[in-house]
N, C-alpha and C positions, 0 to 999 in steps of 0.2 A: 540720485540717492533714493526719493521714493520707489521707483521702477524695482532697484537691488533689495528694497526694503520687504513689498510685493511678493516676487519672487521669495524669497526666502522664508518668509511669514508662510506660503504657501506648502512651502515642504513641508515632507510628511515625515516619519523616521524611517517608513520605507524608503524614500528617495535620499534621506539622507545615510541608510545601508549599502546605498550603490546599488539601487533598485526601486524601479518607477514604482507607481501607486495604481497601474494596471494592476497587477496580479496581489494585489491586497484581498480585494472583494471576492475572486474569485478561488483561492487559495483558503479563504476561511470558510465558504460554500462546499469545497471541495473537503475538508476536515468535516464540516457539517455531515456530509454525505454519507464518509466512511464510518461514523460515527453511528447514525442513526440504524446504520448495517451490522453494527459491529455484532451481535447477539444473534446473527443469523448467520457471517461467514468469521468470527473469531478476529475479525481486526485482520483478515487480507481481502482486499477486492479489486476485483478485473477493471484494468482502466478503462475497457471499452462501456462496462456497466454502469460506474461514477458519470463518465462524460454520455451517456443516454439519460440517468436520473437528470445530472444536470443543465441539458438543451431541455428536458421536455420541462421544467420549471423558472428558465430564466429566457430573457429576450435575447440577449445575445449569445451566440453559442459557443463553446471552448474546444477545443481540438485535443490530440495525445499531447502535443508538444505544450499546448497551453496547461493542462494539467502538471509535466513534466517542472517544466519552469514554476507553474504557483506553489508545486512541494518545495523546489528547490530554494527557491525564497525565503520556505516556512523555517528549511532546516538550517540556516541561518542563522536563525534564533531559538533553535537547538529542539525542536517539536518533538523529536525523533523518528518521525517518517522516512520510508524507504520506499525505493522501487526496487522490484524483484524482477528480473528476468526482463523487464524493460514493457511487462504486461501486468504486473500487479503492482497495487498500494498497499503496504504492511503500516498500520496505526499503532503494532503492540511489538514492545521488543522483540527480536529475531535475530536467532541465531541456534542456525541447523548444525549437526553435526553433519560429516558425510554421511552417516547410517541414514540421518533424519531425511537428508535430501536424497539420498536414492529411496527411499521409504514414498519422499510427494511427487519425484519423477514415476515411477510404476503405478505411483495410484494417477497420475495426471495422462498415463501414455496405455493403461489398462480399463479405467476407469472406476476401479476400486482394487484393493488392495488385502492379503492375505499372506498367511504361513507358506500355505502350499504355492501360491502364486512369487512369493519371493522367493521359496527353495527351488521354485523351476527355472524362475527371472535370474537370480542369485545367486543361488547357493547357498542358503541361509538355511541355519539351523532355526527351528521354532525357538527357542530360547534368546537368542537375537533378537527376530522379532517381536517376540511377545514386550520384550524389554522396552525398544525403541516404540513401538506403537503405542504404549504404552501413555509415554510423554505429548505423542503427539495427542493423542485425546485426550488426554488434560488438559495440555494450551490450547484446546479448540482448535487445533491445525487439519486435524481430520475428526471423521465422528463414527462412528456406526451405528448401522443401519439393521 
């Protein structure tokens, strides 16, 4: 009886979501992270970036997959984090059109992005883009320079 009592007392409501109380601590470090970024990359960040913020400030270290798992966790309980491409952490809602997403492929695979650069990449009239770029620098998705 006491032993079941113990145990139980001990859970957490992570363990009791069907998920241990590893990826509690490291999962809200990991929000922590995105967070304090957010003003500088608009709420998406490279998981390689979060998991170097986070070894160089804690003793034990986290991996892609241990990051993967503490979002996975979070969304759970409906955080609304995302992973992108299986290399970013999205904090802010997301949701690209096609236009939006060949607009951050070309600026991701060019390194910046333009009218003339999508009517060569594309085929895009400047009116297109001016429209979709538009959006994207609003939501801080891209910026200019």
């Amino acid at each position: 009886g006491d032993v079941y009592k113990r145990q139980y007392m001990g859970r957490t409501m992570w363990s009791g979501l069907g998920f241990g109380e590893f990826y509690n601590q490291p999962a809200q470090k990991v929000l922590d992270i995105c967070n304090k970024h957010r003003s500088v990359n608009g709420g998406i960040m490279k998981i390689t970036d979060i998991i170097t913020y986070y070894n160089r400030n804690n003793r034990e270290p986290i991996s892609k997959y241990d990051v993967t798992a503490a979002l996975q966790t979070m969304n759970k309980l409906g955080t609304g984090c995302s992973i992108l491409r299986n290399e970013y952490v999205c904090t802010v809602p997301f949701s690209l059109s096609d236009d939006s997403q060949e607009l951050m492929n070309v600026a991701e695979e060019v390194g910046y992005v333009s009218a003339r650069v999508m009517q060569e990449k594309r085929r895009w009239e400047v009116d297109r883009f001016e429209a979709k770029i538009r959006v994207l620098v609003q939501d801080c998705l891209l910026y200019t320079s």
